[in-house]
MARMAR-362639 format. One record per residue (C-alpha): x negated, y, z; residue in three letters; residue number from 1. Coordinates in nm, 2 decimals, m for minus. Each point is the difference from the previous one (the first is absolute). Last residue first. Example, Ala and Ser with C-alpha at 12.3 -4.5 7.8 and 13.67 -1.06 7.14 Angstrom:
// MARMAR-362639
(vexse (m1.37, m0.11, 0.71), 'SER', 2)
(vexse (0.14, m0.34, 0.07), 'ALA', 1)
This chain:
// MARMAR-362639
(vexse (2.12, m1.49, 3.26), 'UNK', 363)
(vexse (0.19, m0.23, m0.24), 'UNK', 362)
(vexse (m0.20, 0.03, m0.33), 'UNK', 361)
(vexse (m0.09, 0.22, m0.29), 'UNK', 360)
(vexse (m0.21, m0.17, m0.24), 'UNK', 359)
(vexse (m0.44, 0.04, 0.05), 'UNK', 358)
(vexse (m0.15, 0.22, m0.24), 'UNK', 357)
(vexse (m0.37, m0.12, 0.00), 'UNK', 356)
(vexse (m0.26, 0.21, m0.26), 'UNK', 355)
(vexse (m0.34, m0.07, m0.07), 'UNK', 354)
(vexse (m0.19, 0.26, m0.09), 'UNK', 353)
(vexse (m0.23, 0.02, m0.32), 'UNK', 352)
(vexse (0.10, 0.29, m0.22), 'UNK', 351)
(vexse (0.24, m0.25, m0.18), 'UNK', 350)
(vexse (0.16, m0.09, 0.34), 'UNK', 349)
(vexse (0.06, 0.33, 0.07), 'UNK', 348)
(vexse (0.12, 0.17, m0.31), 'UNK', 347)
(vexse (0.30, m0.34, m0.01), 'UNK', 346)
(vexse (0.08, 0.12, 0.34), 'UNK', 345)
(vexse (0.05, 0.37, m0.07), 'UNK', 344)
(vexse (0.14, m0.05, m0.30), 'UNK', 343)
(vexse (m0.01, 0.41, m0.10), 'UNK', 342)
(vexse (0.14, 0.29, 0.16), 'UNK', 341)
(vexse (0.00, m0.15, 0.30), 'UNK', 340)
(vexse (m0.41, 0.10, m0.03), 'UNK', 339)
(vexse (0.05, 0.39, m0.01), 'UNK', 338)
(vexse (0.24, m0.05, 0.31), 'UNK', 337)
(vexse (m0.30, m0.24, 0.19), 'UNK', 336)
(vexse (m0.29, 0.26, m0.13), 'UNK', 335)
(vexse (0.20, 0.31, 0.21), 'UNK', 334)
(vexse (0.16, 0.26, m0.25), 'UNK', 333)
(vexse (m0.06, 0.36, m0.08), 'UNK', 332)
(vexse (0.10, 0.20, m0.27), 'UNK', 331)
(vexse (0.29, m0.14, m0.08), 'UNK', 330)
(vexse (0.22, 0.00, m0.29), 'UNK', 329)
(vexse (m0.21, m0.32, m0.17), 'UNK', 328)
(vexse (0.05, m0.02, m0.35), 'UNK', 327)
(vexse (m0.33, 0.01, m0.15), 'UNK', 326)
(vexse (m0.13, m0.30, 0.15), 'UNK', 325)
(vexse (m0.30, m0.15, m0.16), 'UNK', 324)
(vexse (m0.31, 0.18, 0.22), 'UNK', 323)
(vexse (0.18, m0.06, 0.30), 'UNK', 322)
(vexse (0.06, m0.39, m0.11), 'UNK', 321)
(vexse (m0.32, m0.02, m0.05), 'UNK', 320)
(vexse (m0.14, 0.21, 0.31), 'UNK', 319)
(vexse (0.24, m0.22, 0.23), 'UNK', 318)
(vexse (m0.11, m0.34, m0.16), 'UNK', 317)
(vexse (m0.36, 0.14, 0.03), 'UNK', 316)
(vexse (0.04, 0.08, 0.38), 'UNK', 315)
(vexse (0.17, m0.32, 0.06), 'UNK', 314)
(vexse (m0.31, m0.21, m0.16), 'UNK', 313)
(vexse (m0.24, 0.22, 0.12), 'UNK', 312)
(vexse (0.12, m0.05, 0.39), 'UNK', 311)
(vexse (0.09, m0.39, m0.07), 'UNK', 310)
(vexse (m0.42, m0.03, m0.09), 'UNK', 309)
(vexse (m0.09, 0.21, 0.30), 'UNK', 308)
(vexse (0.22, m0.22, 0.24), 'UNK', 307)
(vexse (m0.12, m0.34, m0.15), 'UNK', 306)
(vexse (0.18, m0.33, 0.03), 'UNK', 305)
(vexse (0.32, 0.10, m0.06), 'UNK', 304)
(vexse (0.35, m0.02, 0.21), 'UNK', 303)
(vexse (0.37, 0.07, 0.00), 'UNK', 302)
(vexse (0.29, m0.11, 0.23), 'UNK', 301)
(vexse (0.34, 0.05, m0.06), 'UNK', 300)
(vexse (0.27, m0.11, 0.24), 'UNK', 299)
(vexse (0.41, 0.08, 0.02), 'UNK', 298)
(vexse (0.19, m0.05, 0.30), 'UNK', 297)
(vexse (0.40, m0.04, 0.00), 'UNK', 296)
(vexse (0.23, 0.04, 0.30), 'UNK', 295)
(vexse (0.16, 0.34, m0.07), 'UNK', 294)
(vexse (m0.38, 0.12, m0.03), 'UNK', 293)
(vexse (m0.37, m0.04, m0.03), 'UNK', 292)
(vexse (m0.30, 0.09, m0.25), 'UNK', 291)
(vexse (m0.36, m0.16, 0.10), 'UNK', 290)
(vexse (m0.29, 0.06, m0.21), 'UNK', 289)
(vexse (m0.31, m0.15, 0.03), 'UNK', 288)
(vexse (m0.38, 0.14, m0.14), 'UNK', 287)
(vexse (m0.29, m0.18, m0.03), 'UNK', 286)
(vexse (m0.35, 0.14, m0.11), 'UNK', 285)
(vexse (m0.36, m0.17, m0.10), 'UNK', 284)
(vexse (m0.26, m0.12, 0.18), 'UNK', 283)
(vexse (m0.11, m0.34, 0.20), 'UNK', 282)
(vexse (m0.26, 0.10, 0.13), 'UNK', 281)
(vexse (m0.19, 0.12, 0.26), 'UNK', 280)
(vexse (m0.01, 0.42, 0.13), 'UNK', 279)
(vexse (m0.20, m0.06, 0.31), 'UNK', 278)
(vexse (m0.30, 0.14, m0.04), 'UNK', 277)
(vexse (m0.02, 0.30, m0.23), 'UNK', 276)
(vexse (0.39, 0.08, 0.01), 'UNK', 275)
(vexse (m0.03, 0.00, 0.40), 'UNK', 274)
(vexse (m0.21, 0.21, m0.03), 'UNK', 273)
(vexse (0.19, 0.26, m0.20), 'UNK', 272)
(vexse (0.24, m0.04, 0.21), 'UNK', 271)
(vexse (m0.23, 0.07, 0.31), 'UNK', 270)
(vexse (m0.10, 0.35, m0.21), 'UNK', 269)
(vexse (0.35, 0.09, m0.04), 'UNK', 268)
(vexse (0.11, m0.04, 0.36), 'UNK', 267)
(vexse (m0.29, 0.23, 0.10), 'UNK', 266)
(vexse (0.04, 0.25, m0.26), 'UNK', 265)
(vexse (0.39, m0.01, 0.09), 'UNK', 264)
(vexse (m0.07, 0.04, 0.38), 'UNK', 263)
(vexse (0.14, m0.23, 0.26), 'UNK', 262)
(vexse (0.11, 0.21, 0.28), 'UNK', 261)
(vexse (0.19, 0.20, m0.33), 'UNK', 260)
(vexse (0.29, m0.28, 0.05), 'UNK', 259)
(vexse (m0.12, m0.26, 0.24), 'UNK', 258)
(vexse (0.31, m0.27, m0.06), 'UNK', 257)
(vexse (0.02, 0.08, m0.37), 'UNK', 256)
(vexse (m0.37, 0.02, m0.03), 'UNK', 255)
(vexse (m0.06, m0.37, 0.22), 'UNK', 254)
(vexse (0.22, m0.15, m0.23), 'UNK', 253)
(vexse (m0.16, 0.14, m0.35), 'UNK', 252)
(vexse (m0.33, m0.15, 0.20), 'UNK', 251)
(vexse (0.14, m0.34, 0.05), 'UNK', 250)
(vexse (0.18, m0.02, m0.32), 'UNK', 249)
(vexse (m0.37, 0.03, m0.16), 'UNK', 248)
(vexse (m0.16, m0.21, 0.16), 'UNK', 247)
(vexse (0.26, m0.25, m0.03), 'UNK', 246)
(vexse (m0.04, 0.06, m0.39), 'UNK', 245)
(vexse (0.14, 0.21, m0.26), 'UNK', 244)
(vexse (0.39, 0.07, 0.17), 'UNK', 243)
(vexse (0.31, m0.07, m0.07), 'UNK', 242)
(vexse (0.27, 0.27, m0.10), 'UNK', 241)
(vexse (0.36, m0.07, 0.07), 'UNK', 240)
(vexse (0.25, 0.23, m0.20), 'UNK', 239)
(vexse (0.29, 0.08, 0.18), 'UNK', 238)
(vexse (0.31, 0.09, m0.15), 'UNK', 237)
(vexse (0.41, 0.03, 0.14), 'UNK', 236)
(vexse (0.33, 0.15, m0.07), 'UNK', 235)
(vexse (m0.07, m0.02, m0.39), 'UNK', 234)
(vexse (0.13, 0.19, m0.28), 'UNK', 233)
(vexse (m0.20, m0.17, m0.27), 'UNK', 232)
(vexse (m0.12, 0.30, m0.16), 'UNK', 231)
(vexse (0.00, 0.19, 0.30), 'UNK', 230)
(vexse (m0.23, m0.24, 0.18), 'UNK', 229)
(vexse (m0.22, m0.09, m0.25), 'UNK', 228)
(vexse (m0.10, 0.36, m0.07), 'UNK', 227)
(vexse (m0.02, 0.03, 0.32), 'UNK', 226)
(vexse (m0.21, m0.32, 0.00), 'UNK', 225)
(vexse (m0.23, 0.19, m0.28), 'UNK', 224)
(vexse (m0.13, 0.27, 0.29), 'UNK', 223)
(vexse (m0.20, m0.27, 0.18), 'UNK', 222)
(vexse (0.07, m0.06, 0.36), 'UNK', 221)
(vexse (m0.18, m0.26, 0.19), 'UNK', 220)
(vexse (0.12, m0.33, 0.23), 'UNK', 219)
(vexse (m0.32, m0.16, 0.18), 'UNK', 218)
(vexse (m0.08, m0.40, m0.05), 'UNK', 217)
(vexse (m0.25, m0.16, 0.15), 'UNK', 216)
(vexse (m0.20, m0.28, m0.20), 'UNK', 215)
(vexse (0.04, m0.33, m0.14), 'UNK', 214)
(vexse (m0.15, m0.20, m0.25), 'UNK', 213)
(vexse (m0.02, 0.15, m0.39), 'UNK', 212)
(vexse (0.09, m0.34, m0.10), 'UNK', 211)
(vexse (0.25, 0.10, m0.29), 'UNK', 210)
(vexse (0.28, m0.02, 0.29), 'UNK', 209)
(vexse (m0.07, 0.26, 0.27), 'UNK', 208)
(vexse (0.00, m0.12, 0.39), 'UNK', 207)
(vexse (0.10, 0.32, 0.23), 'UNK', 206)
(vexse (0.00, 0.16, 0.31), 'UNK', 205)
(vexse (0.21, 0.27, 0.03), 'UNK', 204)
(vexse (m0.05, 0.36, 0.17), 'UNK', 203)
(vexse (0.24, 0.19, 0.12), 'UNK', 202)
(vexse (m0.17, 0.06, 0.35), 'UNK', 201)
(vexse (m0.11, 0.34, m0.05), 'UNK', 200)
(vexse (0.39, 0.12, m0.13), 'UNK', 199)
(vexse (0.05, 0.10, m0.33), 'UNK', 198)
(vexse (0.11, 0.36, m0.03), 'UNK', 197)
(vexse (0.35, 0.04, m0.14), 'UNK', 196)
(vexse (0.14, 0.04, m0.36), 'UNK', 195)
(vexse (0.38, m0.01, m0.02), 'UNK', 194)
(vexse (0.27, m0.25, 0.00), 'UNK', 193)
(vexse (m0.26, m0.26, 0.08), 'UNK', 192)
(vexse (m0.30, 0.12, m0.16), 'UNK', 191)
(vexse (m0.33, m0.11, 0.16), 'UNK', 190)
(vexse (m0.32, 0.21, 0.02), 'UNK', 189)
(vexse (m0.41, m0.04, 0.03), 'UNK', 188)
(vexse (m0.13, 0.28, m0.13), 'UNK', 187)
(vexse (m0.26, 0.12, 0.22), 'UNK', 186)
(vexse (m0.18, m0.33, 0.18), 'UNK', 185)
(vexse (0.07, m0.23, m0.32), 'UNK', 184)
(vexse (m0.02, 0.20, m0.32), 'UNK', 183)
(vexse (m0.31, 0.22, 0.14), 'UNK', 182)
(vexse (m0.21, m0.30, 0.06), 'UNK', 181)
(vexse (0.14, m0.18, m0.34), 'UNK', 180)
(vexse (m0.06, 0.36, m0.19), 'UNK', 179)
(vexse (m0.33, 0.04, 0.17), 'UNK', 178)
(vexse (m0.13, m0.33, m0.13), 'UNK', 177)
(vexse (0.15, 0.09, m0.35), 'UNK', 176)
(vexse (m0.19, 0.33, 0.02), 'UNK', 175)
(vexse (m0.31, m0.21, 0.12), 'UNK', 174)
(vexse (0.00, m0.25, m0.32), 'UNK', 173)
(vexse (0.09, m0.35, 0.07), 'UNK', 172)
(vexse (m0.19, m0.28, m0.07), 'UNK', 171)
(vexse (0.04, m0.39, 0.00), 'UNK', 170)
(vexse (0.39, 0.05, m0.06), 'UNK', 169)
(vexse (0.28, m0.09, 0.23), 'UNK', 168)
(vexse (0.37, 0.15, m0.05), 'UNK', 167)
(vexse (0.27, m0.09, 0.22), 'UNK', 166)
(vexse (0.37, 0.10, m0.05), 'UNK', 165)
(vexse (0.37, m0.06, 0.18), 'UNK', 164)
(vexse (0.28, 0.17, m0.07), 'UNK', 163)
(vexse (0.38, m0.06, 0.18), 'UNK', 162)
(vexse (0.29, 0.16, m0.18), 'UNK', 161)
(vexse (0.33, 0.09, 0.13), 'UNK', 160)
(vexse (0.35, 0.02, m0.11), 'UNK', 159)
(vexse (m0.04, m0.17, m0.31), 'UNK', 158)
(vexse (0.31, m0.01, m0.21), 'UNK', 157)
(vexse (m0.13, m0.17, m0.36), 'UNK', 156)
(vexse (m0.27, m0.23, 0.19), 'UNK', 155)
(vexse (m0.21, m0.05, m0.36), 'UNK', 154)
(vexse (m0.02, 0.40, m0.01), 'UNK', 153)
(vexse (m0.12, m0.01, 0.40), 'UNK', 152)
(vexse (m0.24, m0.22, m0.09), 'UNK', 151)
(vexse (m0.12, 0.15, m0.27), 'UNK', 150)
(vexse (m0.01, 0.37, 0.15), 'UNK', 149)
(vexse (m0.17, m0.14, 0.32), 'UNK', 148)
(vexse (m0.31, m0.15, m0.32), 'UNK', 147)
(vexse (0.00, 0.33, m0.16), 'UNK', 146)
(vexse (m0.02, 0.22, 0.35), 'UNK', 145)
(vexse (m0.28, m0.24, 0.12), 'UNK', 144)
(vexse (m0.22, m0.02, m0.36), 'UNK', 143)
(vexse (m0.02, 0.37, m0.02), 'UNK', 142)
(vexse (m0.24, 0.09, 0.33), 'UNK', 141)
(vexse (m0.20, m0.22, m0.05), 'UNK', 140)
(vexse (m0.01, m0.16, m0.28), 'UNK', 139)
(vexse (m0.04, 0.35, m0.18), 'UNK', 138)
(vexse (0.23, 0.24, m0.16), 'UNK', 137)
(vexse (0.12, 0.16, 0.30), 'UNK', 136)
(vexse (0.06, 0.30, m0.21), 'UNK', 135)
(vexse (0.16, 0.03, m0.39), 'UNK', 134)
(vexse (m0.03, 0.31, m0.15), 'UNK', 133)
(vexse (0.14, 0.21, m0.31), 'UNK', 132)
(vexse (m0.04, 0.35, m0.10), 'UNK', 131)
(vexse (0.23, 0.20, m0.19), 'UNK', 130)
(vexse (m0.08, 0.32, 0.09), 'UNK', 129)
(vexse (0.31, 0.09, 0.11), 'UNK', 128)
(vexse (0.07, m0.30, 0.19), 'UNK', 127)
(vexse (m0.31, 0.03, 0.14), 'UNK', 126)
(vexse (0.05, 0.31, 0.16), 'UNK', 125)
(vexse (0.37, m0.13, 0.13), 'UNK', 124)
(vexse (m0.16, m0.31, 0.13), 'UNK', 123)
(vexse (m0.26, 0.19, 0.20), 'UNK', 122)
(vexse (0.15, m0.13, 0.34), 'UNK', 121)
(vexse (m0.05, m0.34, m0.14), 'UNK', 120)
(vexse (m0.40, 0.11, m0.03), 'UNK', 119)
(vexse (m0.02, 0.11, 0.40), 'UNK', 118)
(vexse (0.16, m0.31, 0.14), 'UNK', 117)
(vexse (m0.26, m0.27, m0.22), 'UNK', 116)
(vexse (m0.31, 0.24, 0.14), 'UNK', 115)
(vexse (0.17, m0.06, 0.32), 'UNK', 114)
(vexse (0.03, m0.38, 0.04), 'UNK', 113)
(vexse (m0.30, 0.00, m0.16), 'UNK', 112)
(vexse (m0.07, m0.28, m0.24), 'UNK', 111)
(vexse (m0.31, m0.06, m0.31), 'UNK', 110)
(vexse (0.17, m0.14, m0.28), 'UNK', 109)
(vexse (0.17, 0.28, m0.14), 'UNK', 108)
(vexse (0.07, m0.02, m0.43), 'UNK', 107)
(vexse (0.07, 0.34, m0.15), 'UNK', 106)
(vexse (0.12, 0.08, m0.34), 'UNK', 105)
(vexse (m0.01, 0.35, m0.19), 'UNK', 104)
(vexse (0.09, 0.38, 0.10), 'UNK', 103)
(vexse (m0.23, 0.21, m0.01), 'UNK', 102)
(vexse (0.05, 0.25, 0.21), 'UNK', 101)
(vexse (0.23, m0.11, 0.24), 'UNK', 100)
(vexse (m0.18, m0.35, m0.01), 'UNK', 99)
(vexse (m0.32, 0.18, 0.05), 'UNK', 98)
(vexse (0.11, 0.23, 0.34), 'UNK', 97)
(vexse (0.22, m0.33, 0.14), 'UNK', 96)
(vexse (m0.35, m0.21, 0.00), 'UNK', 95)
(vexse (m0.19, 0.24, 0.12), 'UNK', 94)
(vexse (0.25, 0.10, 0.29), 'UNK', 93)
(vexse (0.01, m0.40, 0.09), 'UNK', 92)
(vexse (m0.38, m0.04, m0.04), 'UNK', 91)
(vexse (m0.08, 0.33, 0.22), 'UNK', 90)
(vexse (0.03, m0.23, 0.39), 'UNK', 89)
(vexse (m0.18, m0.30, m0.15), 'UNK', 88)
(vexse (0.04, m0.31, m0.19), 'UNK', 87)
(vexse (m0.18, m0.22, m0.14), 'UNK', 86)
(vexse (m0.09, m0.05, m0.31), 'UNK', 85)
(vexse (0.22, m0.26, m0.23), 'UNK', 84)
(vexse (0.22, 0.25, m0.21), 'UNK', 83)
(vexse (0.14, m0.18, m0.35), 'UNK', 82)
(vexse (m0.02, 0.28, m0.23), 'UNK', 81)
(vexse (0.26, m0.11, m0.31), 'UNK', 80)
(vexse (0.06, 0.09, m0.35), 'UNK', 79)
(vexse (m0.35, 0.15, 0.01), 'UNK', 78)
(vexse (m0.12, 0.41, m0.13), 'UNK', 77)
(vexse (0.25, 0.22, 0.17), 'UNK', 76)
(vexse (m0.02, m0.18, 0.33), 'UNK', 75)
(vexse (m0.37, m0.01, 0.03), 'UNK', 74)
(vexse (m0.04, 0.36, m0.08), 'UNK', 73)
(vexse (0.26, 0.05, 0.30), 'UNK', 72)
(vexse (m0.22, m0.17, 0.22), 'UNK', 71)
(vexse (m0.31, 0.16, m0.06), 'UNK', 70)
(vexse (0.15, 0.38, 0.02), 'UNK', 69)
(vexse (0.24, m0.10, 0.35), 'UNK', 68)
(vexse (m0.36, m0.17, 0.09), 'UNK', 67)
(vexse (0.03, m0.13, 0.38), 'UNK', 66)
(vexse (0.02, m0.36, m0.20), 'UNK', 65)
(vexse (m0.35, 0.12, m0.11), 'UNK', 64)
(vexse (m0.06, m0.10, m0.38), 'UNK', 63)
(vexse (m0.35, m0.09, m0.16), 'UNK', 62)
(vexse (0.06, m0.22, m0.30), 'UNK', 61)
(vexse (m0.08, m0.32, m0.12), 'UNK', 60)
(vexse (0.08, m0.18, m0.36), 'UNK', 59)
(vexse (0.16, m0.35, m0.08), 'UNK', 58)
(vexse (0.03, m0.13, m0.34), 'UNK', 57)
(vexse (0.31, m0.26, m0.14), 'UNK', 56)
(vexse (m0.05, m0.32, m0.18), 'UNK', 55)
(vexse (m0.12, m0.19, 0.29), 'UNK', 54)
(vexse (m0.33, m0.24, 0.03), 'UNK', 53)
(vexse (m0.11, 0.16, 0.35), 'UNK', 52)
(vexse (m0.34, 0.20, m0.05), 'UNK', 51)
(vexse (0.21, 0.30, 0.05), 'UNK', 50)
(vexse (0.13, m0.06, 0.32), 'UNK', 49)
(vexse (m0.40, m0.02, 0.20), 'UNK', 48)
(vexse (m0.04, 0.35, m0.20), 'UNK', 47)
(vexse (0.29, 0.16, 0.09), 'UNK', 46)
(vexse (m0.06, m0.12, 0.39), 'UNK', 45)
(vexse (m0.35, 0.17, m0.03), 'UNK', 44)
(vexse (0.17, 0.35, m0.17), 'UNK', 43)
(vexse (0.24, 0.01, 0.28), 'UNK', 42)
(vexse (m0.25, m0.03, 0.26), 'UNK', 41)
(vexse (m0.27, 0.21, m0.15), 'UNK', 40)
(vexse (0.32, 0.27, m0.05), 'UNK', 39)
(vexse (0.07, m0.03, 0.39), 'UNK', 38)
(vexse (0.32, 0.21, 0.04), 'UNK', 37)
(vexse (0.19, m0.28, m0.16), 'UNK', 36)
(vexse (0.15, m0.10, m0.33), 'UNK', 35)
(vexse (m0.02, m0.30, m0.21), 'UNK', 34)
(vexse (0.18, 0.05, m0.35), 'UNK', 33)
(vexse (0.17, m0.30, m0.16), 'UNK', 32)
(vexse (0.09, 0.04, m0.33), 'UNK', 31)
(vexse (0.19, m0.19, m0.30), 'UNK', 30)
(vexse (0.09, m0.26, 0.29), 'UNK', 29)
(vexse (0.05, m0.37, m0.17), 'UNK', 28)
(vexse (0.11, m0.21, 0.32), 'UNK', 27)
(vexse (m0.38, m0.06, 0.08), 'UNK', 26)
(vexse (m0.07, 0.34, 0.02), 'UNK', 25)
(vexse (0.28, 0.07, 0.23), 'UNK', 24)
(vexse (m0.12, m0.28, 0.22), 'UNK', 23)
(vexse (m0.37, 0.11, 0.02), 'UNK', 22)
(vexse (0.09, 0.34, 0.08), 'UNK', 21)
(vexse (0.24, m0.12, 0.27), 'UNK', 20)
(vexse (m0.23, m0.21, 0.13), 'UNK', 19)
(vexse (m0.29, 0.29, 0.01), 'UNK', 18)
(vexse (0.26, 0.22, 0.16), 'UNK', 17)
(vexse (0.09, m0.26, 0.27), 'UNK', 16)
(vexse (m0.41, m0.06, 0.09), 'UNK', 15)
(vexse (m0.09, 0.42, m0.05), 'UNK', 14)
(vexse (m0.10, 0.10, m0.30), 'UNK', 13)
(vexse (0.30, 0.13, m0.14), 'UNK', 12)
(vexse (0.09, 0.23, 0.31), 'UNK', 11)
(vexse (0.18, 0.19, m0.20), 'UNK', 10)
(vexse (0.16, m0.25, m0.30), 'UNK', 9)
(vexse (0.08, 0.15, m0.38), 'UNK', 8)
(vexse (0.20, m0.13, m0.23), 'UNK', 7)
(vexse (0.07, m0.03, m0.35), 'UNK', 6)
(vexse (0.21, m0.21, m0.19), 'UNK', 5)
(vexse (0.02, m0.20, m0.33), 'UNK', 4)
(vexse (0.03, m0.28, 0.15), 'UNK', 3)
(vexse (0.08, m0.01, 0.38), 'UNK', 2)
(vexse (0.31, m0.26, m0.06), 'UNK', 1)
């Protein structure tokens, strides 16, 4: 589906950008330009892509996501810009600044649950411009809110939906580190009838199916099971996120008990340990949902071997069909509406998942 296109990933060099490059290439890309603040970077990661046997070229540039200038040169000259960098307090402003300007097609892997808040309240800009973006358009977040949305769809009258995810890869970059430190001691929440703080001893222990073992389990928000929420009308959502290792869940424990006792940097840096040394296989992701109601219970569970390999699969299928869609009315979308747009299940299993729906059944 990428032939013919062009499109350009910040944060290119990086391990999901490099995937993504590779993939899109593969899948008969016209152009793939690899953009970062690093040029020597960029250029390097260009040069490792182009010695792959594909028909299209890939180039490097040097583009600061903080760049309104950068970014909006990007827009206006690739179908898509798949965003991959982290992050940071300006990225949100940048990014709403270029798509007002110049319009185009924006793909947000990267989350933050307040970068997300700050571009829907520039729908109107966009609108006007004509820009489109999809957020949340990883495996995490992305994969929960599409896999609570199938199992409440197969349910028909849900009245509450249950999600459960674990994601273990052999690295992790820092900002997704801080995003699962940050995710479980600050935004862990519940909606039943309403959002409310989740209490320090909600926590789960759980086995996973795919042999990912068993870890704690902390509920999170993510801005997509609004979304979720509203579109399903449901009275109740929790989405249950395990952790990386016991290391790991014991030091996102300690934080929510200790609060700012236990310093970020601090908490951070034993993660990070805990990474080095004690981060065995097996790998890969699993995700469960759970809808419920007037007696029936509905179950879909959905896993892959490799987290990064899942991310660039669901970013590309999200930049694709981004890049193809000419009729959309919105501006802005989360990944899991962009994806009902299609076969979600039959998109899934060909980009390597395997899918369970399991029939409704006497609860």
């Amino acid at each position: 589906m990428a032939d013919g296109l062009s499109f350009a990933i910040l944060g290119g060099y990086g391990q999901l950008g490099r995937g993504v490059a590779a993939l899109l290439l593969d899948r008969g890309a016209d152009r793939v330009t690899i953009a970062g603040r690093s040029l020597e970077k960029a250029g390097k990661a260009a040069k490792d892509l182009a010695g792959r046997d594909c028909a299209g070229h890939v180039v490097s540039e040097r583009a600061d996501a903080d760049d309104v200038d950068a970014l909006a040169d990007l827009l206006s000259s690739h179908d898509v810009v798949i965003h991959a960098a982290p992050l940071d307090s300006v990225a949100p402003r940048t990014m709403c600044e270029a798509l007002a300007w110049a319009g185009g097609r924006l793909v947000l892997v990267s989350h933050g649950t307040d970068a997300i808040a700050g571009l829907q309240a520039a729908r109107p800009r966009l609108e006007q411009a004509g820009a489109k973006m999809v957020v949340d358009t990883g495996a995490d977040p992305g994969l929960p809110g599409l896999v609570g949305h199938l199992a409440a769809e197969n349910h028909g009258a849900a009245e509450g939906v249950e999600i459960a995810a674990r994601y273990r890869a052999p690295e992790v970059g820092r900002a997704g580190l801080a995003d699962i430190l940050d995710g479980g001691t600050e935004a862990a929440w519940v909606y039943a009838d309403g959002w409310r703080r989740a209490g320090l001893f909600e926590v789960r222990r759980r086995a996973w199916p795919g042999g990912l073992g068993a870890s704690l389990a902390i509920p999170i928000y993510l801005p997509e099971l609004d979304a979720l929420r509203a579109r399903h009308n449901l009275q109740g959502l929790t989405l249950w996120h395990g952790g990386l290792n016991h290391i790991a869940d014991a030091i996102v424990s300690l934080r929510r008990f200790m609060g700012t006792f236990l310093p970020k940097k601090i908490a951070l840096a034993a993660i990070e340990a805990s990474m080095r040394y004690t981060n065995r296989p097996p790998y890969g992701l699993s995700i469960v949902g759970v809808a419920r109601g007037g007696g029936r219970t509905v179950r879909v569970a959905l896993s892959h071997n490799d987290v990064y390999a899942a991310t660039a699969e669901i970013v590309i299928w999200c930049a694709e069909r981004l890049a193809l869609d000419h009729q959309r009315k919105s501006s802005f979308c989360f990944a899991f509406e962009l994806l009902n747009d299609a076969n979600p299940i039959q998109g899934l299993r060909e980009s390597g998942f395997n899918v369970m729906i399991k029939p409704s059944m006497n609860a």
